[in-house]
PASEBA-1860 file (N, C-alpha, C; in nm, 3 decimals):
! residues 274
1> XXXXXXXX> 0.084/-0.120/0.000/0.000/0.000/0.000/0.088/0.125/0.000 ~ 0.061/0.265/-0.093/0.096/0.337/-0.055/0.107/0.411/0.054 ~ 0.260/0.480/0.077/0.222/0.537/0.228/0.190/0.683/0.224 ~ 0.215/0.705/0.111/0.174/0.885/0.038/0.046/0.906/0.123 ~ 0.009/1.048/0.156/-0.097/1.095/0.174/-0.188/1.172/0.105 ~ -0.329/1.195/0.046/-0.353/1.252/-0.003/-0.369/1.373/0.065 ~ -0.322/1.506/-0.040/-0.352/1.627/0.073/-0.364/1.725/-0.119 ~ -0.457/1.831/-0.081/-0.504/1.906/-0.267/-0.390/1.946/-0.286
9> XXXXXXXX> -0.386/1.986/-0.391/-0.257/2.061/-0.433/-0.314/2.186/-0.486 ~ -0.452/2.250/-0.483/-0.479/2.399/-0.509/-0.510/2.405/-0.655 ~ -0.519/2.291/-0.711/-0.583/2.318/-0.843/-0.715/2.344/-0.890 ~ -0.793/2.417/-0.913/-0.930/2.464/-0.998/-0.924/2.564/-1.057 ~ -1.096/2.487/-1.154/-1.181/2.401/-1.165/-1.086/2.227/-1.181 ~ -1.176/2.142/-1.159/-1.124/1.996/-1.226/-1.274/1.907/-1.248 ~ -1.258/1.836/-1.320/-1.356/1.744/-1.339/-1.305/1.666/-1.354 ~ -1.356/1.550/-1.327/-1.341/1.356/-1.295/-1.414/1.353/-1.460
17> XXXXXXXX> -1.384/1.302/-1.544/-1.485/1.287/-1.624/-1.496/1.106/-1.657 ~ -1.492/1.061/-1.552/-1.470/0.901/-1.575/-1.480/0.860/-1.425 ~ -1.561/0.804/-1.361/-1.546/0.761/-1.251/-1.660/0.664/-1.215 ~ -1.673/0.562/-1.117/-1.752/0.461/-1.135/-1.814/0.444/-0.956 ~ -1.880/0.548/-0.952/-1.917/0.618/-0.801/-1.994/0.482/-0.750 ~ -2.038/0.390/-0.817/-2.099/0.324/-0.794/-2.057/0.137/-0.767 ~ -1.954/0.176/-0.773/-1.863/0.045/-0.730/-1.877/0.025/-0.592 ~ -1.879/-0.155/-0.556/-1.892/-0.196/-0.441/-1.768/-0.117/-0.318
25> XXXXXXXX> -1.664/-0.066/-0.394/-1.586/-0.023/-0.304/-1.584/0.099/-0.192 ~ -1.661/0.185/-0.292/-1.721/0.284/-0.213/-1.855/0.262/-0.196 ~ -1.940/0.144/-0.125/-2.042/0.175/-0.094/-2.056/0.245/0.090 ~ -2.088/0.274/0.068/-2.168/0.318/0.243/-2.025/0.498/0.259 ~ -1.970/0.498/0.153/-1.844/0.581/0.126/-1.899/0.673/0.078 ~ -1.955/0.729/-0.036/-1.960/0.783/-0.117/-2.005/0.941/-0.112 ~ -2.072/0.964/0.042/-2.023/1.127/0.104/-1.922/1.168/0.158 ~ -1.836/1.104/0.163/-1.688/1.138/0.182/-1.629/1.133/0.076
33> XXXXXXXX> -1.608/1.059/-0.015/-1.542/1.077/-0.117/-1.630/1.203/-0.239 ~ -1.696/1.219/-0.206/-1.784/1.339/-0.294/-1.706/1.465/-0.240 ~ -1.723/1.491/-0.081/-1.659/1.603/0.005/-1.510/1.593/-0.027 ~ -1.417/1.529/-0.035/-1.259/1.472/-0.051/-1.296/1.560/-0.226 ~ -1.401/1.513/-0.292/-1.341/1.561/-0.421/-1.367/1.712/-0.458 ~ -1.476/1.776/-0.398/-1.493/1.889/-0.352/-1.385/1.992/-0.296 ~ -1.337/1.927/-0.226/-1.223/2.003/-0.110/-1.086/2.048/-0.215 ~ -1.081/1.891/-0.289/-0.945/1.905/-0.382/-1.018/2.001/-0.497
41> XXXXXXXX> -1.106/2.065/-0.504/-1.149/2.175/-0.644/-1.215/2.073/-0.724 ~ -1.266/1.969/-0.732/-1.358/1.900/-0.829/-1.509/1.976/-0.834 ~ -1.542/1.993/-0.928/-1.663/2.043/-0.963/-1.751/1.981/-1.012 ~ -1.702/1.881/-1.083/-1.804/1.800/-1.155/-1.744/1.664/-1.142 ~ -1.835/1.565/-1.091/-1.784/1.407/-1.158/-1.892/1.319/-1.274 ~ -1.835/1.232/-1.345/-1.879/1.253/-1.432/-1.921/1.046/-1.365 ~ -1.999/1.010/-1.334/-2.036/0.863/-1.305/-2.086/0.747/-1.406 ~ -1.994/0.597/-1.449/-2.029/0.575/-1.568/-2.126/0.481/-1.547
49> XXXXXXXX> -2.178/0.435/-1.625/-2.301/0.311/-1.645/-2.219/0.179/-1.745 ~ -2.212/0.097/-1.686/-2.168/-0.019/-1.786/-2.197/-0.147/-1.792 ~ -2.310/-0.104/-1.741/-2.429/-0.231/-1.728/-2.546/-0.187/-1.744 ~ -2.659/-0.246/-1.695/-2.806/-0.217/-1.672/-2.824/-0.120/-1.557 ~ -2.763/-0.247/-1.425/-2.784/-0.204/-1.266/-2.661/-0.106/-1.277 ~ -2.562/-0.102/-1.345/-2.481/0.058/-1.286/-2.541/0.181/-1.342 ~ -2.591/0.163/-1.456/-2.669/0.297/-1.533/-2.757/0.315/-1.410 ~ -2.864/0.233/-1.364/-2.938/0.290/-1.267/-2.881/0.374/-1.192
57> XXXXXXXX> -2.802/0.313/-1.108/-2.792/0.387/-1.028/-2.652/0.470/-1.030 ~ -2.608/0.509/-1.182/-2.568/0.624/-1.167/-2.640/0.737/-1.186 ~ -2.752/0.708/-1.238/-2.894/0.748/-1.263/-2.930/0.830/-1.094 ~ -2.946/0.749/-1.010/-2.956/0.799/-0.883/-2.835/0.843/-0.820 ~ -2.747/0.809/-0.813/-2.659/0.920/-0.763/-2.653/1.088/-0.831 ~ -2.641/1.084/-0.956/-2.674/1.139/-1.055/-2.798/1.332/-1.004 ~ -2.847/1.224/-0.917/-3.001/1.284/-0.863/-2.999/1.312/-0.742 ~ -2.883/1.267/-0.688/-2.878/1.250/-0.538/-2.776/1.373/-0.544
65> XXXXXXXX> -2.660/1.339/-0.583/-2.536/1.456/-0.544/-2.552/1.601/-0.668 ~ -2.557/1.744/-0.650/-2.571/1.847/-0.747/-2.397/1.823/-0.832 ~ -2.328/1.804/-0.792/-2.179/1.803/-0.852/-2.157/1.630/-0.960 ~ -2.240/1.569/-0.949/-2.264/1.434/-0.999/-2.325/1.432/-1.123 ~ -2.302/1.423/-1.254/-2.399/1.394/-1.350/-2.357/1.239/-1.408 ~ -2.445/1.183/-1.486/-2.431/1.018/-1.506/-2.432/0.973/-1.680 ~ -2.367/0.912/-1.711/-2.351/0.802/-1.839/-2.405/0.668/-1.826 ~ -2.534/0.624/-1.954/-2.578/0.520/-1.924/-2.535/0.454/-2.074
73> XXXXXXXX> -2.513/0.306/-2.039/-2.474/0.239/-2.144/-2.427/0.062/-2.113 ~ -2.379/-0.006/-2.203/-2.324/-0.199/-2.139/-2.182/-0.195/-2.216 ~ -2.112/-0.163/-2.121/-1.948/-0.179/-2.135/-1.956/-0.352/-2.220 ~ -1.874/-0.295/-2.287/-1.861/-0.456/-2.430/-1.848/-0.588/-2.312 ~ -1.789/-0.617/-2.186/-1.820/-0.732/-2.112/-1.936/-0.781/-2.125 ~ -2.028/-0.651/-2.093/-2.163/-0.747/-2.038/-2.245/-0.700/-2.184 ~ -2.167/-0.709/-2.345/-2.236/-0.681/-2.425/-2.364/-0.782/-2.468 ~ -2.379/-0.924/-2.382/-2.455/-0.974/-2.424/-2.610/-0.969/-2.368
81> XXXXXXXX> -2.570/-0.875/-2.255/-2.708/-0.778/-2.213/-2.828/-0.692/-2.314 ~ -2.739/-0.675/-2.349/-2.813/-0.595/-2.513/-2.928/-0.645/-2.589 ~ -2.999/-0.672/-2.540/-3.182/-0.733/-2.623/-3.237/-0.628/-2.657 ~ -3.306/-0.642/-2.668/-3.432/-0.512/-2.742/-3.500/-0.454/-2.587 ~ -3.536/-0.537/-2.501/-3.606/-0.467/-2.363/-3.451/-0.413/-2.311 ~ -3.331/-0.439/-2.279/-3.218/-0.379/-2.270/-3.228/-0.230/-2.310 ~ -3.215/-0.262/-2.461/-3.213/-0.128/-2.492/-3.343/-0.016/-2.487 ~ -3.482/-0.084/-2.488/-3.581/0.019/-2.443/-3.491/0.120/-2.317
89> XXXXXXXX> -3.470/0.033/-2.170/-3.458/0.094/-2.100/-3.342/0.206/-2.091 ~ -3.222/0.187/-2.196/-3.117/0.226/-2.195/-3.197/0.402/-2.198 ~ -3.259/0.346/-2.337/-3.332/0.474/-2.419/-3.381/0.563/-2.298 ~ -3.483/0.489/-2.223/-3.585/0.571/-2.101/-3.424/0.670/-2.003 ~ -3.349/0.607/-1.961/-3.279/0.597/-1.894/-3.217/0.772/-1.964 ~ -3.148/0.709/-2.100/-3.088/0.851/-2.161/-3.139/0.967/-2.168 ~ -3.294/0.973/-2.153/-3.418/1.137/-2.159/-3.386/1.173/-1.992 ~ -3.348/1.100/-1.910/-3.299/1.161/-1.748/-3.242/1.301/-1.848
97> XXXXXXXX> -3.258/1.407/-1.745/-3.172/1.538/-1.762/-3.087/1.529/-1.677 ~ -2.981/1.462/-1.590/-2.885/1.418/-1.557/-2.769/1.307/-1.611 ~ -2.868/1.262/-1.732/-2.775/1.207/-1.810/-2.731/1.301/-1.904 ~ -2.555/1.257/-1.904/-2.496/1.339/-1.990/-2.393/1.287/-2.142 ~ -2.434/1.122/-2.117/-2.369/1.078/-2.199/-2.442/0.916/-2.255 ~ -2.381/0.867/-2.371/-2.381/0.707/-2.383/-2.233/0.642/-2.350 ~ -2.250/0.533/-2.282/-2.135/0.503/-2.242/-2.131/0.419/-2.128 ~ -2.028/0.313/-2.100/-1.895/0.355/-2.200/-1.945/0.210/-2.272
105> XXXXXXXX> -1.929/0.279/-2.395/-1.916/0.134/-2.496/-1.836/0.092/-2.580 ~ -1.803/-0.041/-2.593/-1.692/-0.022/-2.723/-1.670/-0.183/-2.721 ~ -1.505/-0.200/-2.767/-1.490/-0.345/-2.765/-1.351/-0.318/-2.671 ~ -1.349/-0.500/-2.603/-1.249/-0.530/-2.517/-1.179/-0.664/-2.555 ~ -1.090/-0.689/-2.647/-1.064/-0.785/-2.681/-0.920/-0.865/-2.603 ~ -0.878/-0.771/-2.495/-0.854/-0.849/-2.410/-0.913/-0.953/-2.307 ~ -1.052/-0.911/-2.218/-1.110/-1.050/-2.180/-1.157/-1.124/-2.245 ~ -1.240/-1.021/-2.360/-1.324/-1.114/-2.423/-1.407/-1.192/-2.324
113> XXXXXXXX> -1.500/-1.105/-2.244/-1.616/-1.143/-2.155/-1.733/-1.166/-2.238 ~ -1.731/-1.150/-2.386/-1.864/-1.143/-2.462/-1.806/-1.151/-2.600 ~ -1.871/-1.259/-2.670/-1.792/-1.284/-2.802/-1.747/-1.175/-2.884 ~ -1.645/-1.182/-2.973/-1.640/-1.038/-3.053/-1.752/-0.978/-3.129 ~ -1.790/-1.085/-3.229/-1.928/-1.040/-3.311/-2.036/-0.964/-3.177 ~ -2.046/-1.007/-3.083/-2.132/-1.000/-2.992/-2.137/-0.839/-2.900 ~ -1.998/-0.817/-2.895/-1.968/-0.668/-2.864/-1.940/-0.624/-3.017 ~ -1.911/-0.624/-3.115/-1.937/-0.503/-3.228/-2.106/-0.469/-3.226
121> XXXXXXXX> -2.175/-0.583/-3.248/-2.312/-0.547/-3.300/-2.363/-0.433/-3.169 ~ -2.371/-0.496/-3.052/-2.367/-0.373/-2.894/-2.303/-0.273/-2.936 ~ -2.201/-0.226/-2.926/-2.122/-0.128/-3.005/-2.174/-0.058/-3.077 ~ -2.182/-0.140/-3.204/-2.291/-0.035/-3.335/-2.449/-0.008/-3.292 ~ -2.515/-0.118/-3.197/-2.661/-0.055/-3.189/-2.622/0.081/-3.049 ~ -2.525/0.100/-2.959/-2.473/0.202/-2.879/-2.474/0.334/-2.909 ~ -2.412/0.307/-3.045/-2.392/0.435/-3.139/-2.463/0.464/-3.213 ~ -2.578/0.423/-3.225/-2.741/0.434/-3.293/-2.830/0.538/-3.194
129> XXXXXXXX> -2.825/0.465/-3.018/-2.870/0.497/-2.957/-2.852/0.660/-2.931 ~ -2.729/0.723/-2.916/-2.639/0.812/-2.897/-2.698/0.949/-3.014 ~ -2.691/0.855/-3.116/-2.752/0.930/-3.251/-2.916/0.957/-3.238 ~ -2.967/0.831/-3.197/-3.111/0.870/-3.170/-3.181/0.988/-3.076 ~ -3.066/1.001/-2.928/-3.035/1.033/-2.823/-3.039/1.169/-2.828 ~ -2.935/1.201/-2.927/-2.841/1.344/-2.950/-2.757/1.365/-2.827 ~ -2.680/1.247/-2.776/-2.598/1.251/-2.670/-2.483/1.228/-2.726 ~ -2.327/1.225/-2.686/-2.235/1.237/-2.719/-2.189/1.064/-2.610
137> XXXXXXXX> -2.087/1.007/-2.704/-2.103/0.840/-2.655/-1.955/0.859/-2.588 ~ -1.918/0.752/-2.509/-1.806/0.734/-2.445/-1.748/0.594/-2.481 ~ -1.638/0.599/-2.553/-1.585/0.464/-2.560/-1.479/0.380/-2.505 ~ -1.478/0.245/-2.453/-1.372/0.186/-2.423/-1.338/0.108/-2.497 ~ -1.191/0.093/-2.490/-1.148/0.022/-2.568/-0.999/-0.031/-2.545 ~ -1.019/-0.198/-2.562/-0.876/-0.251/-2.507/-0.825/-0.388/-2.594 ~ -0.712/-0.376/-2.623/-0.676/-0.441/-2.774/-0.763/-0.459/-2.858 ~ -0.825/-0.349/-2.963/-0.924/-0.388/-3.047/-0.941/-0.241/-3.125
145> XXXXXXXX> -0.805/-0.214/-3.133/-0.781/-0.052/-3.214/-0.810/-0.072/-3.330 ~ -0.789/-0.216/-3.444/-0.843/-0.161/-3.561/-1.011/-0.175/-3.546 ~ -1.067/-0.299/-3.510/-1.209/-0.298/-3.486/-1.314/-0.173/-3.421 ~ -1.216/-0.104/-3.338/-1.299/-0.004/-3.283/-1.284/0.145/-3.414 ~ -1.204/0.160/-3.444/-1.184/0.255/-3.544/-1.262/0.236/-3.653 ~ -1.270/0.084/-3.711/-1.378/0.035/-3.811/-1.498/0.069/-3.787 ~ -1.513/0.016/-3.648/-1.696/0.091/-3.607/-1.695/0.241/-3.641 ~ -1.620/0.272/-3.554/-1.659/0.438/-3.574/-1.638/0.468/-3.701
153> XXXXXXXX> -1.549/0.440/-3.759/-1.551/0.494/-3.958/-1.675/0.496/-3.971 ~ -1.758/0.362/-3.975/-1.860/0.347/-4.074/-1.992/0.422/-4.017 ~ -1.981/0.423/-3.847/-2.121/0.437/-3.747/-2.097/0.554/-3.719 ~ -2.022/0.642/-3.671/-2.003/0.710/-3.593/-1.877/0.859/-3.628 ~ -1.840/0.860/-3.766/-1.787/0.963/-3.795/-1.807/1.100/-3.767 ~ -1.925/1.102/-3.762/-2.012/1.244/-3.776/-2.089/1.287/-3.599 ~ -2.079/1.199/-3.516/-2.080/1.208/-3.365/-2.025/1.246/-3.276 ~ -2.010/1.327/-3.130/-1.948/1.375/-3.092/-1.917/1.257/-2.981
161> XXXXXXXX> -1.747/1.237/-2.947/-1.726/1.125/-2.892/-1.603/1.167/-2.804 ~ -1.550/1.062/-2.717/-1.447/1.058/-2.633/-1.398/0.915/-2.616 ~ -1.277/0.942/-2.632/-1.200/0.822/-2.650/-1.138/0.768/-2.505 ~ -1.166/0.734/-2.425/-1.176/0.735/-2.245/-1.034/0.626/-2.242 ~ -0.979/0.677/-2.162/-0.826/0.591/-2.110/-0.751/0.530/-2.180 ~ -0.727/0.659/-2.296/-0.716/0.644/-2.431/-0.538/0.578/-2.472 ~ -0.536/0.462/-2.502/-0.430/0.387/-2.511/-0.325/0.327/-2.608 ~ -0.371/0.421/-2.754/-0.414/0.393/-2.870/-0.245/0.483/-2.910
169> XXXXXXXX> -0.193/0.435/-3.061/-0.048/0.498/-3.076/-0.109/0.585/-3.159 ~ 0.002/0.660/-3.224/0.000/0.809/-3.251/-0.098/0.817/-3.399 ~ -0.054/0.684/-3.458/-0.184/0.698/-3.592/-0.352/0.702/-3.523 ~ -0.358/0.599/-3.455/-0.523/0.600/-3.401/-0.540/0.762/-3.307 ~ -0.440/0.811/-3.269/-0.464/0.931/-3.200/-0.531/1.006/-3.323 ~ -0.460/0.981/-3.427/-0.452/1.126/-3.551/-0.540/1.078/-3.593 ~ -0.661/0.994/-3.673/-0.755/0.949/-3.707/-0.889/0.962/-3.596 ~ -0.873/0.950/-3.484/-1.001/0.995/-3.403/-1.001/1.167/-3.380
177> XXXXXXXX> -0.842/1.207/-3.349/-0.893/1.374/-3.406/-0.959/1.448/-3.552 ~ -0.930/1.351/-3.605/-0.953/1.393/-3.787/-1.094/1.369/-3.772 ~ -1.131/1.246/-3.651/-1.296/1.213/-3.683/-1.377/1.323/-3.556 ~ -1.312/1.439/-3.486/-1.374/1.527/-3.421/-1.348/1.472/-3.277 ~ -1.324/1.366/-3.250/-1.319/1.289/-3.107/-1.240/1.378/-2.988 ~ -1.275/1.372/-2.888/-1.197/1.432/-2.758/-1.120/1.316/-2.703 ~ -1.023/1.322/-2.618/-0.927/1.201/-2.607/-0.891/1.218/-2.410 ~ -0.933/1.123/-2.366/-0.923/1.164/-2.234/-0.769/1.007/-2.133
185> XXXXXXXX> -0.734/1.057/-2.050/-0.607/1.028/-1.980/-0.676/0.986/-1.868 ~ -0.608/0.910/-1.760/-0.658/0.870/-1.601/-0.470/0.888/-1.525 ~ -0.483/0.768/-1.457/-0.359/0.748/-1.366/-0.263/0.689/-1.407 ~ -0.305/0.596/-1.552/-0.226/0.529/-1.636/-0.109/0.596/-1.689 ~ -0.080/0.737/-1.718/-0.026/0.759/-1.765/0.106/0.834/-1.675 ~ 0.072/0.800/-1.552/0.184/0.894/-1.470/0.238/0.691/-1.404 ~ 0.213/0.594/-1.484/0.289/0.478/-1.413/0.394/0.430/-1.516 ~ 0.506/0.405/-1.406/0.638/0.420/-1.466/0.645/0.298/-1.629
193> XXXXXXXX> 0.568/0.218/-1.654/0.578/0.191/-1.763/0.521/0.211/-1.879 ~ 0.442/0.345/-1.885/0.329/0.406/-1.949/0.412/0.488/-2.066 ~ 0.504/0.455/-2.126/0.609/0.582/-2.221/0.503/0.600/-2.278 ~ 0.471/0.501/-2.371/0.388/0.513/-2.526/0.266/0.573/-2.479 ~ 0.213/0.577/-2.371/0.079/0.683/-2.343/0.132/0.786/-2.350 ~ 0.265/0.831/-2.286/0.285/0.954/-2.249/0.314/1.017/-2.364 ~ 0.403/0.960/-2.439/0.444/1.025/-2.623/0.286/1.086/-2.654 ~ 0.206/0.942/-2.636/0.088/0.999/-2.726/0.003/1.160/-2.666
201> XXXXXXXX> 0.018/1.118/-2.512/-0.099/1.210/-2.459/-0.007/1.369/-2.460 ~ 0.157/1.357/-2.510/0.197/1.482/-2.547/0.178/1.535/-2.603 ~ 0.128/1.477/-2.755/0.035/1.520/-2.877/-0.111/1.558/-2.889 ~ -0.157/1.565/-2.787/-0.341/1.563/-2.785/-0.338/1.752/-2.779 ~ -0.431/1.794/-2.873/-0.438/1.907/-2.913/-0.544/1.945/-2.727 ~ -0.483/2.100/-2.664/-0.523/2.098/-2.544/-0.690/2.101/-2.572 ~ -0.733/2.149/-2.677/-0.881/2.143/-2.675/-0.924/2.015/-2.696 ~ -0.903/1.915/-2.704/-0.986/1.786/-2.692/-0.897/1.710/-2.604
209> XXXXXXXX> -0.883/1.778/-2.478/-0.838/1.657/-2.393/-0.920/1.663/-2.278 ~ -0.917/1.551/-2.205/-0.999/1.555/-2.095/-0.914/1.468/-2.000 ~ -0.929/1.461/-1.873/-0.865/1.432/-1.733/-0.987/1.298/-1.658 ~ -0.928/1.176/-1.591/-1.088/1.144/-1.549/-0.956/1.021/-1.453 ~ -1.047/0.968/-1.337/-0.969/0.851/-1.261/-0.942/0.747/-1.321 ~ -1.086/0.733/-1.387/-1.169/0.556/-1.354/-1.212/0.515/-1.251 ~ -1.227/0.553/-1.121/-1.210/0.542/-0.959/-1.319/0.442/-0.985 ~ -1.311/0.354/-0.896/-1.174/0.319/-0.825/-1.044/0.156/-0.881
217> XXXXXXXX> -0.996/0.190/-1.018/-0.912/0.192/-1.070/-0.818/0.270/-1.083 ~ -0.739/0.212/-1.118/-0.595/0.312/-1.190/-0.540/0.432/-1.108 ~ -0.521/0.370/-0.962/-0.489/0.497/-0.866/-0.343/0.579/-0.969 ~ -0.365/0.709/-0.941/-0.217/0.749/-1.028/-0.111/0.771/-0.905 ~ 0.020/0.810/-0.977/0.143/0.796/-0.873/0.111/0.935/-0.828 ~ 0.140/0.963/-0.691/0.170/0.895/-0.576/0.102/0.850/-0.509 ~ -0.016/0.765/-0.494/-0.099/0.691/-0.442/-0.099/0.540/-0.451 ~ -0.023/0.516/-0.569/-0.024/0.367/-0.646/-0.093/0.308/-0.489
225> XXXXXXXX> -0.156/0.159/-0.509/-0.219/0.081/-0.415/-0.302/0.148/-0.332 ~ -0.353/0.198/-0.318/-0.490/0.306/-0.255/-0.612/0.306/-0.346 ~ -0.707/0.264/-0.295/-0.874/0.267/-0.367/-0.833/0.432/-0.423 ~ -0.845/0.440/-0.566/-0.862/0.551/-0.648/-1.026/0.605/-0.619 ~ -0.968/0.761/-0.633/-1.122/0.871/-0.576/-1.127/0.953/-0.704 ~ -1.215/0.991/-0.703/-1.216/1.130/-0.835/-1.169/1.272/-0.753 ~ -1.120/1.269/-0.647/-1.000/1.359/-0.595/-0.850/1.363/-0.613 ~ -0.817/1.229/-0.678/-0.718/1.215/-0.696/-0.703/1.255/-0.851
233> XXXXXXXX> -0.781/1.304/-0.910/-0.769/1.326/-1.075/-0.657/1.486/-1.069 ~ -0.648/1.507/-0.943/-0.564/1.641/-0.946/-0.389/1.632/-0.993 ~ -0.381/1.477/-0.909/-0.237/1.424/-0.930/-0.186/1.376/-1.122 ~ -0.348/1.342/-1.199/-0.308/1.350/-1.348/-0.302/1.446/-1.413 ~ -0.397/1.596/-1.349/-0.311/1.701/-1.426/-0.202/1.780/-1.391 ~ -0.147/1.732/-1.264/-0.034/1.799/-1.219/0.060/1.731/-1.292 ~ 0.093/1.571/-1.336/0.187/1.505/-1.408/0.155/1.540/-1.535 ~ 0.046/1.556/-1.599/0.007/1.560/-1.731/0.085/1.742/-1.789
241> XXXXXXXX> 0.058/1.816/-1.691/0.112/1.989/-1.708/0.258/1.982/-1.692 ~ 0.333/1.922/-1.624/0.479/1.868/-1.583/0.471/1.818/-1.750 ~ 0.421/1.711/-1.794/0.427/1.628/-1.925/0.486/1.735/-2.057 ~ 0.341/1.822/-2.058/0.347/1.891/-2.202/0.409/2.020/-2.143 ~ 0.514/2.071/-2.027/0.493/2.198/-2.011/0.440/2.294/-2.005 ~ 0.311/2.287/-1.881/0.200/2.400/-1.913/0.193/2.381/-1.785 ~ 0.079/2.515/-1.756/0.116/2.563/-1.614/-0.027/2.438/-1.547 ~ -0.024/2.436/-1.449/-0.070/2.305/-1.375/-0.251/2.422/-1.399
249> XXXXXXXX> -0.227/2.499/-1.393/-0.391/2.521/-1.286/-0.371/2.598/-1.451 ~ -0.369/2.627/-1.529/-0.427/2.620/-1.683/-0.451/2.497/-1.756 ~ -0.394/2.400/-1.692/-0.461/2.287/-1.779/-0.573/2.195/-1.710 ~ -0.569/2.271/-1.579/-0.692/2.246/-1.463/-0.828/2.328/-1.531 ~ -0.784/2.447/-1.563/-0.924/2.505/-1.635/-0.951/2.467/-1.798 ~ -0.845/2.418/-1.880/-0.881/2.405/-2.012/-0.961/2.255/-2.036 ~ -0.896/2.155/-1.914/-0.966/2.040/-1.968/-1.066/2.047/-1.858 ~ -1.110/2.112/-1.806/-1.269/2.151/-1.714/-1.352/2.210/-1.818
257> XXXXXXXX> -1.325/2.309/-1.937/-1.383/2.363/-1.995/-1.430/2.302/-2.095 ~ -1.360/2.194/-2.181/-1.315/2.093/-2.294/-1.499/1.987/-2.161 ~ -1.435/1.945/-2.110/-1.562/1.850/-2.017/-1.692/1.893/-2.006 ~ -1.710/2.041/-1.958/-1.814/2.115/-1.969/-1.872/2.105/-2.106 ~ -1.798/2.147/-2.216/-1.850/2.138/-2.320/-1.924/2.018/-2.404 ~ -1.828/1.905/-2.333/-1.853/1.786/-2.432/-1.954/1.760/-2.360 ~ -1.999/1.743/-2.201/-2.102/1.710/-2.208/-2.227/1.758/-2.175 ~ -2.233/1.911/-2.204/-2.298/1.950/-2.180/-2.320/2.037/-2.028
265> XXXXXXXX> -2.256/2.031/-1.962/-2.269/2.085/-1.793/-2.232/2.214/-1.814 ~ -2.278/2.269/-1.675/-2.302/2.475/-1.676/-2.108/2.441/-1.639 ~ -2.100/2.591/-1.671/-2.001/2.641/-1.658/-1.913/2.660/-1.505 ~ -1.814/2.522/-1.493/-1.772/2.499/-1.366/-1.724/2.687/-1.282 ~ -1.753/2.768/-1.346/-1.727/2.911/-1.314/-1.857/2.934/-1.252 ~ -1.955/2.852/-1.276/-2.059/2.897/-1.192/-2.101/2.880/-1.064 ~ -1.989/2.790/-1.042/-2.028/2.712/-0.915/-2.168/2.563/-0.899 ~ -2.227/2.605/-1.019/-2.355/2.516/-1.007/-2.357/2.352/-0.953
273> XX> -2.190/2.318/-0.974/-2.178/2.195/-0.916/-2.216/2.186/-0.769 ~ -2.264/2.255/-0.681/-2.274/2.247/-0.583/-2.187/2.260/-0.467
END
């Protein structure tokens, strides 16, 4: 376990734009870690859905916390969730005015928890939904860079998207910017064997980047072994501004602003996060 402490480092605005508030880890937790992300300047967290039962109830947290908005969608594992009553509810789920996204969907061809054919077709009806929606989709994606790029060529060119814990080399970088995409970073990229993220995430034009945990995954350094918070997203733009040379609390407001935009949320200048 790490023996680091967390303590803010004075950065705002920030937004979590990836976090999974709804994991067994923080249950009976989750007003403390809201206040912890508050304290460190978080304004917004962004809570994902990657199932049925997590969309719910990011759905309700969503409703519960003012600084909380939610993404509903079936992460390619549980793509074989995906029926037609599946997706009714996805639909009901996406007209919430606290939902702010589709997501996260895509393919994972490292577990391969759900056949491949089985997560593309999920995938492509995801990005239907999104379109039907007029929501902007969130994708994951893990060994399956040409397949996921194929989808989006054919489905999804013309959509507004984010490429979430984005892992992809410098051609798939330059092809999802060419296709309008925002490209977002976690903790992955401040761990000591992360070069090829870091090359890439040196190149991400500052207007389509975004900052997010995964919490509670991917604690970043200096925390390594500690349940990851969406307070700790302060420690990826302090390494990420160290990265490209930029001042820490300007790239605290550009990728808060870049987040605001993509998904829609008031202007972390307003305070409205609560």
């Amino acid at each position: 376990m790490s023996k680091a402490k967390f303590a803010p480092l004075g950065l705002r605005p920030l937004v979590d734009s990836h976090a999974h508030l709804d994991h067994e880890l923080f249950a009976g937790d989750v007003d403390a870690v809201i206040e912890r992300a508050r304290a460190a300047g978080v304004y917004y967290i962004v809570t994902i859905g990657a199932d049925l039962a997590s969309s719910e109830a990011a759905v309700r947290l969503a409703d519960k916390y003012p600084c909380v908005y939610a993404t509903v969608g079936i992460h390619p594992h549980d793509a074989v969730q995906l029926d037609d009553a599946a997706y009714r509810r996805l639909k009901a789920l996406a007209a919430h005015p606290r939902v702010v996204a589709i997501g996260e969907i895509g393919l994972d061809y490292y577990y391969d928890h759900s056949p491949r054919p089985v997560q593309r077709q999920a995938f492509i009806r995801q990005l239907e939904l999104a379109r039907e929606t007029g929501l902007p989709f969130v994708v994951h994606n893990r060994e399956a860079d040409a397949d996921t790029l194929a989808v989006l060529r054919d489905w999804a060119r013309d959509l507004p998207g984010l490429m979430h814990s984005f892992a992809g080399n410098e051609d798939m970088l330059a092809e999802c910017l060419e296709m309008g995409y925002l490209v977002s970073t976690g903790g992955m990229v401040t761990f000591k064997n992360a070069e090829a993220i870091r090359s890439v995430m040196s190149r991400v034009p500052l207007d389509r980047l975004l900052v997010e945990t995964d919490a509670p995954y991917l604690t970043p350094v200096p925390l390594r072994g500690r349940r990851n918070e969406p307070a700790f997203v302060q420690y990826v733009v302090a390494f990420l501004a160290q990265l490209r040379g930029t001042d820490p609390n300007q790239l605290a407001a550009v990728t808060t602003a870049n987040a605001c935009r993509f998904f829609g949320l008031p202007p972390a200048s307003s305070g409205a996060g609560g």
